[in-house]
N, CA, C and O atoms as CSV, one atom per row, in Angstrom:
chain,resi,resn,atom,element,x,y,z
A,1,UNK,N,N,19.236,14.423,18.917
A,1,UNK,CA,C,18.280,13.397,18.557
A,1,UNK,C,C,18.656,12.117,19.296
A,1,UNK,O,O,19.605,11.455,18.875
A,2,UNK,N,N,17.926,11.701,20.441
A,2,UNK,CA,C,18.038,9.986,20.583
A,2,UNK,C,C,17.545,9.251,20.316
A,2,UNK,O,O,16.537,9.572,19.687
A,3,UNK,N,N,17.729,7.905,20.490
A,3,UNK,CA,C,16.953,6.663,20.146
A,3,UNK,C,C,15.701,6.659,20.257
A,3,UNK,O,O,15.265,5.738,19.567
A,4,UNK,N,N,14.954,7.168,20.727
A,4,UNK,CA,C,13.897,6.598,21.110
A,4,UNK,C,C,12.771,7.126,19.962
A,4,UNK,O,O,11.827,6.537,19.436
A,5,UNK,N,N,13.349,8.642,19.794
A,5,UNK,CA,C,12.855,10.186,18.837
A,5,UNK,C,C,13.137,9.440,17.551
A,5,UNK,O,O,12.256,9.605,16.706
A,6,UNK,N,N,14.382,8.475,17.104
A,6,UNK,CA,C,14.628,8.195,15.842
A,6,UNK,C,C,13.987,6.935,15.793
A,6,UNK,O,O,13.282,6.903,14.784
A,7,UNK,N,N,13.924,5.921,16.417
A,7,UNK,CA,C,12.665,4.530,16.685
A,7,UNK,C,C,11.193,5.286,16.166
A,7,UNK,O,O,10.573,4.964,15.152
A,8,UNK,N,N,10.914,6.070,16.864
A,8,UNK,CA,C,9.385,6.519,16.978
A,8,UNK,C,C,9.366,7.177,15.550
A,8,UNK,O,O,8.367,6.985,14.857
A,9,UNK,N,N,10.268,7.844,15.123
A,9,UNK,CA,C,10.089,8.354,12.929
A,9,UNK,C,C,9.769,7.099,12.427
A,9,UNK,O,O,8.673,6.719,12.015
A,10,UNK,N,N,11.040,6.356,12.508
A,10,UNK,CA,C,10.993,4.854,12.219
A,10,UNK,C,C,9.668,4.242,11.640
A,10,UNK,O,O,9.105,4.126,10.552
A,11,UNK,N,N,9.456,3.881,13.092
A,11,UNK,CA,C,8.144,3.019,12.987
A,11,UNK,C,C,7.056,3.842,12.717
A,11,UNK,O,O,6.077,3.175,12.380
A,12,UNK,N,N,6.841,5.154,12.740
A,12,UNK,CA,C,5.694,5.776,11.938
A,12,UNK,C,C,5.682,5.501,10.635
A,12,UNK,O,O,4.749,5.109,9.935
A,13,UNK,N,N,7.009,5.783,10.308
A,13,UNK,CA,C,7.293,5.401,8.687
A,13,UNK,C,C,6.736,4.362,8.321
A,13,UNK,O,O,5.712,4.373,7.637
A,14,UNK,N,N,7.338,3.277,8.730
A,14,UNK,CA,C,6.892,1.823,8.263
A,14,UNK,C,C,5.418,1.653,8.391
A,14,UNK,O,O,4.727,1.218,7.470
A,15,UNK,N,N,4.958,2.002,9.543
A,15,UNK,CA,C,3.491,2.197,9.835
A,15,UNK,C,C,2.695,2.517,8.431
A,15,UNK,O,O,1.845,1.932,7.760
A,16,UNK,N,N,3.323,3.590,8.355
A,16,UNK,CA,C,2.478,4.351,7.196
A,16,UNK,C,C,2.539,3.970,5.747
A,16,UNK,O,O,1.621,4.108,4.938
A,17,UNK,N,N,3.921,3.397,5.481
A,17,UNK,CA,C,4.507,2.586,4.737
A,17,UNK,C,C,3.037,0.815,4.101
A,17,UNK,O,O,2.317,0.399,3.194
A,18,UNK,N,N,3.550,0.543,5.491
A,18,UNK,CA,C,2.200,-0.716,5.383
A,18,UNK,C,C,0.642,-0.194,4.965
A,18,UNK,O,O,-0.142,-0.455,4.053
A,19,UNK,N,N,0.641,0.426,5.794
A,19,UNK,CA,C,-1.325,1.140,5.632
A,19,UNK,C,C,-1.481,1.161,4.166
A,19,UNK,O,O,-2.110,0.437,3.394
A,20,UNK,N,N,-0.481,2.541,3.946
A,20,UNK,CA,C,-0.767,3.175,2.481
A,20,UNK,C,C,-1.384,1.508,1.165
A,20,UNK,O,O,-2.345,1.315,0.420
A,21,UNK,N,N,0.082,0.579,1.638
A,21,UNK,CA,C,-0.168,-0.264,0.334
A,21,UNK,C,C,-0.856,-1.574,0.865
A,21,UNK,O,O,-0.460,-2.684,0.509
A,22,UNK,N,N,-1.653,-1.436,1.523
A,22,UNK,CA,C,-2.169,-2.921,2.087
A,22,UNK,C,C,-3.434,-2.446,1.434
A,22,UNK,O,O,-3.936,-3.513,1.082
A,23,UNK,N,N,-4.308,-1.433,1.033
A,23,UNK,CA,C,-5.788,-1.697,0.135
A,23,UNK,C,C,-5.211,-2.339,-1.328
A,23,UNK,O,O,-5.678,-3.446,-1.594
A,24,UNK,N,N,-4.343,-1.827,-2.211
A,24,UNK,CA,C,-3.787,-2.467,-3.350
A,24,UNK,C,C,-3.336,-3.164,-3.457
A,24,UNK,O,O,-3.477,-3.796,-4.505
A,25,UNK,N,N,-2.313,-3.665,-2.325
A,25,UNK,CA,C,-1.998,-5.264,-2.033
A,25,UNK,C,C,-3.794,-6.314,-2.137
A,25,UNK,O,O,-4.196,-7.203,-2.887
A,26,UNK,N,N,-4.281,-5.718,-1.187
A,26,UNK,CA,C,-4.692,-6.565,-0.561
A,26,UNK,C,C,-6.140,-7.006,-1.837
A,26,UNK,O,O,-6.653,-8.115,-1.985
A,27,UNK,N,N,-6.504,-5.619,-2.637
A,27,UNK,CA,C,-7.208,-6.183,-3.810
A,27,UNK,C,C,-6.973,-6.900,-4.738
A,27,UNK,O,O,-7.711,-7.735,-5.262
A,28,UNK,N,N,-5.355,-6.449,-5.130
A,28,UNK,CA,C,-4.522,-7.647,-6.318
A,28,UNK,C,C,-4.358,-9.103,-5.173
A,28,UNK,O,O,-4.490,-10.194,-5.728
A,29,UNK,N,N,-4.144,-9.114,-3.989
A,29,UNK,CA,C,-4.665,-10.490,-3.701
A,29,UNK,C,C,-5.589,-10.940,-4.055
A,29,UNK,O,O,-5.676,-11.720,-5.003
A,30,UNK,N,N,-6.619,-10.482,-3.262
A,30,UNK,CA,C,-7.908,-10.958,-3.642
A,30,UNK,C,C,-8.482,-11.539,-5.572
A,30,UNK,O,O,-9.179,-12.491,-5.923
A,31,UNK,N,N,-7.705,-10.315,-6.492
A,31,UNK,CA,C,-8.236,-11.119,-8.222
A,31,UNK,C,C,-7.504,-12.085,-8.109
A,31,UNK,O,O,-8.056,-13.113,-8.502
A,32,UNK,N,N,-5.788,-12.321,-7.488
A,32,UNK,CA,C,-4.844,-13.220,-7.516
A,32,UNK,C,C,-5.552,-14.143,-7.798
A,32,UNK,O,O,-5.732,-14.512,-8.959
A,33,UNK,N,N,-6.207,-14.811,-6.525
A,33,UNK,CA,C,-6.443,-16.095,-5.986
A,33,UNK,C,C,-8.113,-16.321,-6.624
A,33,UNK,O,O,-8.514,-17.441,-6.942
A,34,UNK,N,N,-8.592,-15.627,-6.689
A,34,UNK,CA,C,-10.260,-15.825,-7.512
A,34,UNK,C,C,-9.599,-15.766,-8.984
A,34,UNK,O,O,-10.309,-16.445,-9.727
A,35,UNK,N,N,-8.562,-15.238,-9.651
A,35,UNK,CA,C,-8.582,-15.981,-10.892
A,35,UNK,C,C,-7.528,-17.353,-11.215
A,35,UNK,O,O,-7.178,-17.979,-12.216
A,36,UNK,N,N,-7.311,-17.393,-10.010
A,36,UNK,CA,C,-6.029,-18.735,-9.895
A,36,UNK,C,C,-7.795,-19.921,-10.073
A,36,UNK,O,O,-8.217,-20.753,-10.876
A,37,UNK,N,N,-8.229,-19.342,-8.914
A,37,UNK,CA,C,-9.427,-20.859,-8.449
A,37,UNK,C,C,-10.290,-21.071,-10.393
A,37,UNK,O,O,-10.521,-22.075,-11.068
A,38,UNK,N,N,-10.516,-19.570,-10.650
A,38,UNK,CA,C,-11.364,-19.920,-12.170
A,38,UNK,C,C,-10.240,-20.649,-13.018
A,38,UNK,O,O,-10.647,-21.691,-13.531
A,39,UNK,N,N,-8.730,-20.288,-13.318
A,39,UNK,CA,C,-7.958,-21.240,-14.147
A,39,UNK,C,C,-7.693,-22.727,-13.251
A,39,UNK,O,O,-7.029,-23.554,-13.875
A,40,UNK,N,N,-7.971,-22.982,-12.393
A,40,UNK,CA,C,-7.846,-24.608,-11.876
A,40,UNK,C,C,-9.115,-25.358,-12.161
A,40,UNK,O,O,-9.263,-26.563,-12.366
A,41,UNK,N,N,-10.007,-24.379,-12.130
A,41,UNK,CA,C,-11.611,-24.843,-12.703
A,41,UNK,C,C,-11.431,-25.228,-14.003
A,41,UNK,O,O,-11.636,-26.356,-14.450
A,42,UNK,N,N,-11.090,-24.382,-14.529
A,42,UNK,CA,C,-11.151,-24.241,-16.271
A,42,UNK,C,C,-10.235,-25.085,-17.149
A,42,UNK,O,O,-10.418,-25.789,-18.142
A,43,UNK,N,N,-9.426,-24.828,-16.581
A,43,UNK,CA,C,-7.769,-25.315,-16.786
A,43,UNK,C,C,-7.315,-24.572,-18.223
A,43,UNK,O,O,-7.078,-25.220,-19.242
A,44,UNK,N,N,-7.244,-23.322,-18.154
A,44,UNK,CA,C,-7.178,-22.308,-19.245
A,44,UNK,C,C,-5.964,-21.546,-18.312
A,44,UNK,O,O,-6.264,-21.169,-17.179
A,45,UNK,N,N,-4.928,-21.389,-18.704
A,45,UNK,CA,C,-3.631,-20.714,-18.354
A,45,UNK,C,C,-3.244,-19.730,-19.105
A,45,UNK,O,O,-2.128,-19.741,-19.626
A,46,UNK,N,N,-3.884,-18.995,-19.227
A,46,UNK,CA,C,-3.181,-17.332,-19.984
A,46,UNK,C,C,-2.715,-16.208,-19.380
A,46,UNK,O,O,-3.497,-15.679,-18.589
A,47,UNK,N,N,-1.431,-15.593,-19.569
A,47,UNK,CA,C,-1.016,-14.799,-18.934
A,47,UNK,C,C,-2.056,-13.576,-18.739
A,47,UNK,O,O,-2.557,-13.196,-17.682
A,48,UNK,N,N,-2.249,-13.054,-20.067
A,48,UNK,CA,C,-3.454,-11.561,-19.988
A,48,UNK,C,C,-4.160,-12.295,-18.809
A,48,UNK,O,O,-3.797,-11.879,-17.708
A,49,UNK,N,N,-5.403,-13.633,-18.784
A,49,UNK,CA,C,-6.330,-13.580,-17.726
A,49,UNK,C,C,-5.835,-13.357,-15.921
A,49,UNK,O,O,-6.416,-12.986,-14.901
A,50,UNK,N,N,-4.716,-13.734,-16.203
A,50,UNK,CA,C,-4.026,-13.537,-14.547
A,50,UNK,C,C,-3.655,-12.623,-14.627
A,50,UNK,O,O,-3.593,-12.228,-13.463
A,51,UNK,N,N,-3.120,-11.481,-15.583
A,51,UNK,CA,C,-2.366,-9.969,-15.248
A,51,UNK,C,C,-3.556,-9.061,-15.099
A,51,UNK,O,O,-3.865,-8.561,-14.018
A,52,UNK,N,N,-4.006,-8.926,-15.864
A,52,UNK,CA,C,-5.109,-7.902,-16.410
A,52,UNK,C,C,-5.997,-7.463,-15.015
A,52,UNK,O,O,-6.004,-6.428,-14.349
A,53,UNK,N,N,-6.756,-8.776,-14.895
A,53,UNK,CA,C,-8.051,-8.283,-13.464
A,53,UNK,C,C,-6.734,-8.194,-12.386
A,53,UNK,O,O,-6.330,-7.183,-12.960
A,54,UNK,N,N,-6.045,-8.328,-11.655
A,54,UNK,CA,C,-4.901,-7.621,-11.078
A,54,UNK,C,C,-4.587,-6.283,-11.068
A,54,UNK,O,O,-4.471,-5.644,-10.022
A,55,UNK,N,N,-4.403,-5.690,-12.468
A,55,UNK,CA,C,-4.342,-4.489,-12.820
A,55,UNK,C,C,-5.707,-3.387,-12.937
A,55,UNK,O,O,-5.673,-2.158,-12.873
A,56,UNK,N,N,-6.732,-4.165,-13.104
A,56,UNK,CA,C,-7.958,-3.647,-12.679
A,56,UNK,C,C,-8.624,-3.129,-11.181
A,56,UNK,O,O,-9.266,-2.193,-10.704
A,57,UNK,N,N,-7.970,-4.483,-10.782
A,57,UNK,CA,C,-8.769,-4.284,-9.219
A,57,UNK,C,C,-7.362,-3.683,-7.951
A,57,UNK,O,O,-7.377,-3.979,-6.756
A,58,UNK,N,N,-6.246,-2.798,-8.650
A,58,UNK,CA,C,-5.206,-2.103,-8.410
A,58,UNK,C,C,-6.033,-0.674,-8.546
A,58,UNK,O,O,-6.239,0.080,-7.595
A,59,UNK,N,N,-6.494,-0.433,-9.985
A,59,UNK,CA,C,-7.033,0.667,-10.192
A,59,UNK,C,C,-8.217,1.147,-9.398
A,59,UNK,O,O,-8.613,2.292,-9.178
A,60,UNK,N,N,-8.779,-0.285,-8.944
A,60,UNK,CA,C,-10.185,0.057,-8.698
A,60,UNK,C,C,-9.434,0.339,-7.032
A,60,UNK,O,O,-9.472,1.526,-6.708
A,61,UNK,N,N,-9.111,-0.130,-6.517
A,61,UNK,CA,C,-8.842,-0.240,-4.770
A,61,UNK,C,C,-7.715,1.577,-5.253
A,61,UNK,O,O,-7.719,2.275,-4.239
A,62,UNK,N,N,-7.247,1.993,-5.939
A,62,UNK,CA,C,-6.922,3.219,-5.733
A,62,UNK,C,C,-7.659,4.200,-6.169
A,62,UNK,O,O,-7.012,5.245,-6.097
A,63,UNK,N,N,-8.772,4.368,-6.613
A,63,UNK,CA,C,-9.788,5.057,-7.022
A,63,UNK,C,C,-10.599,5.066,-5.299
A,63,UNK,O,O,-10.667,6.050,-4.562
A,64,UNK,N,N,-10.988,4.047,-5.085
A,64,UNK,CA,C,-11.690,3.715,-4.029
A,64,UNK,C,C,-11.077,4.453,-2.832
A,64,UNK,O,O,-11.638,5.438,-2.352
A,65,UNK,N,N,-9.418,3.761,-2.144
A,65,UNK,CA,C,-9.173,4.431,-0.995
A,65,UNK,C,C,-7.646,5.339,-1.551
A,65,UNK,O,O,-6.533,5.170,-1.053
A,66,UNK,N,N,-7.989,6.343,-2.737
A,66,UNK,CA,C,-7.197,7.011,-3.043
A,66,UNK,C,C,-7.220,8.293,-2.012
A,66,UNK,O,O,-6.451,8.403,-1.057
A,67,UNK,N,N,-7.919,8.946,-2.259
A,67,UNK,CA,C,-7.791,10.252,-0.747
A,67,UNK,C,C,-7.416,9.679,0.610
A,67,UNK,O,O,-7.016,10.302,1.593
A,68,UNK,N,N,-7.629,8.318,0.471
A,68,UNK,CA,C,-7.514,8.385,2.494
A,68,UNK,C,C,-5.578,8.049,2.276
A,68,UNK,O,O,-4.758,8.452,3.101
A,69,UNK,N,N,-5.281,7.424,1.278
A,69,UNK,CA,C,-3.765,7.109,0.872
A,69,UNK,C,C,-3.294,8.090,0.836
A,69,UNK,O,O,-2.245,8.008,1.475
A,70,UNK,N,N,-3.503,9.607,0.233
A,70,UNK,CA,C,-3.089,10.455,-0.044
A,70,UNK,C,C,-3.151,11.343,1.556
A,70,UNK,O,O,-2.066,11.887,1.763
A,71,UNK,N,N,-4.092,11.564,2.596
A,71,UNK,CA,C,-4.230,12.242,3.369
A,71,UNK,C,C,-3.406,11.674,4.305
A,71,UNK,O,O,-2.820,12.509,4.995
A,72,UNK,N,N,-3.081,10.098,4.649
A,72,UNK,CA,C,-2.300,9.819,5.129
A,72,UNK,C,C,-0.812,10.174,5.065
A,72,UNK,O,O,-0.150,10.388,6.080
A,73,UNK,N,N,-0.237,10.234,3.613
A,73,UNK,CA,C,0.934,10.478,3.381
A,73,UNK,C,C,1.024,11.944,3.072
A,73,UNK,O,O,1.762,12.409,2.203
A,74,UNK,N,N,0.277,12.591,3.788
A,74,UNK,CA,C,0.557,14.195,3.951
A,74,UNK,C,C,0.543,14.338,5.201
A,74,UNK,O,O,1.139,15.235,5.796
A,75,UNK,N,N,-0.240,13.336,5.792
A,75,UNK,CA,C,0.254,13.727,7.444
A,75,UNK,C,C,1.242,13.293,7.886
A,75,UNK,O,O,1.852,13.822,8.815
A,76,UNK,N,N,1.814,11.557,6.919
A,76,UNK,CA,C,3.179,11.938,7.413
A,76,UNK,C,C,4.494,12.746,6.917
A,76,UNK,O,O,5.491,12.860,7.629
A,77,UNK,N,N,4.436,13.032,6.234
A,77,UNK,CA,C,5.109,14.239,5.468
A,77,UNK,C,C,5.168,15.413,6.267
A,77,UNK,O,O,6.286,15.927,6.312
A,78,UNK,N,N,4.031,16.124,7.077
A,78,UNK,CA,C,4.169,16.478,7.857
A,78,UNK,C,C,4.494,16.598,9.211
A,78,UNK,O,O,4.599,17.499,10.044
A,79,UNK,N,N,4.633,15.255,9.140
A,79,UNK,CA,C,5.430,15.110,10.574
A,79,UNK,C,C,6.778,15.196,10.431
A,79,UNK,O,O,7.566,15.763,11.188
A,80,UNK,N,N,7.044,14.513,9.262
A,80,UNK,CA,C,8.566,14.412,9.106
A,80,UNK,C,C,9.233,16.111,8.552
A,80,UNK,O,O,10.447,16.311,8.526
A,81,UNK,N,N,8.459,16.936,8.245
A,81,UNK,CA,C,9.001,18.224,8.258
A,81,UNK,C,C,9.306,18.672,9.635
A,81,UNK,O,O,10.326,19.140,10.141
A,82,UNK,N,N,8.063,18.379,10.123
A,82,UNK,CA,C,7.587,19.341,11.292
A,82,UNK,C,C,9.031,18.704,12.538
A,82,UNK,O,O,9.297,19.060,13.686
A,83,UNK,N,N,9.523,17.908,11.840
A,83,UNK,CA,C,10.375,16.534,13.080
A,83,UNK,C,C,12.044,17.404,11.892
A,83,UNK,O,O,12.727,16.420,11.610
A,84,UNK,N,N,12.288,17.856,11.669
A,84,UNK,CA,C,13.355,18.330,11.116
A,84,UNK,C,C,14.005,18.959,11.892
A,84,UNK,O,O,15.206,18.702,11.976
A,85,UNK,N,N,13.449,19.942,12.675
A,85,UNK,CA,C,14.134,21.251,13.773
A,85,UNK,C,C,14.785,19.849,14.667
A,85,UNK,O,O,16.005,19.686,14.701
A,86,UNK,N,N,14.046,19.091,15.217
A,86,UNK,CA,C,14.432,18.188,16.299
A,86,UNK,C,C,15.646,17.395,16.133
A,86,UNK,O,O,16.335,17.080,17.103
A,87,UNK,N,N,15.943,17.050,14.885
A,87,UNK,CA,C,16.948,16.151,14.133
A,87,UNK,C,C,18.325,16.858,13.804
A,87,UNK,O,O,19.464,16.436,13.607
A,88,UNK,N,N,17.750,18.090,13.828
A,88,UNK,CA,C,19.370,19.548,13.778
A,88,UNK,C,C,19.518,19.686,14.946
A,88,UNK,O,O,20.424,20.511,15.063
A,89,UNK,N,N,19.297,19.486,15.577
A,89,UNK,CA,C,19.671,20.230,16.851
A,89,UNK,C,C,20.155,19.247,17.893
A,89,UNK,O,O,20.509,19.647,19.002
C-alpha cells in the first residue's frame, strides 16, 4: 500500500463523511437561524422553541435525502471492502 492508495481512501472518506451530513447540518442550520431571527423579534427565549424545530427539520431533511445518504454510504463501504485485498498485500 502507498501514499497515494492511502490519501485517495482518505479523502473519499472524508468526502463522503461531509456529503452524508451536510443535508442535516445544513437543515438544523437553516431552523437555527429562522428561529434565532423569530426570538430577536419576539424577544421570547425558550429552550423547547430553539431545540424542538431543529429536531424536526433533522427528521424532515432525513426522511427527505435518506436513501441518497444511505446509497452513498454503501458505495463507500464498498469500496472500502473491495480496497481490503490492496491494503494486505
Amino acid at each position: 500500500m502507498d501514499l497515494e492508495f492511502f490519501l485517495r481512501v482518505a479523502s473519499y472518506g472524508v468526502q463522503t463523511a461531509m456529503m452524508v451530513s451536510a443535508p442535516v447540518l445544513g437543515f438544523g442550520l437553516v431552523a437555527g437561524v429562522g428561529v434565532s431571527i423569530m426570538q430577536a423579534a419576539t424577544q421570547i427565549n425558550d429552550a423547547a422553541l430553539a431545540f424542538i424545530p431543529k429536531i424536526v427539520a433533522a427528521v424532515v431533511s432525513l426522511l427527505i435525502f435518506g436513501p441518497w445518504m444511505i446509497a452513498e454510504l454503501v458505495t463507500f463501504a464498498t469500496f472500502s471492502f473491495n480496497s481490503i485485498s490492496q491494503v494486505v498485500t
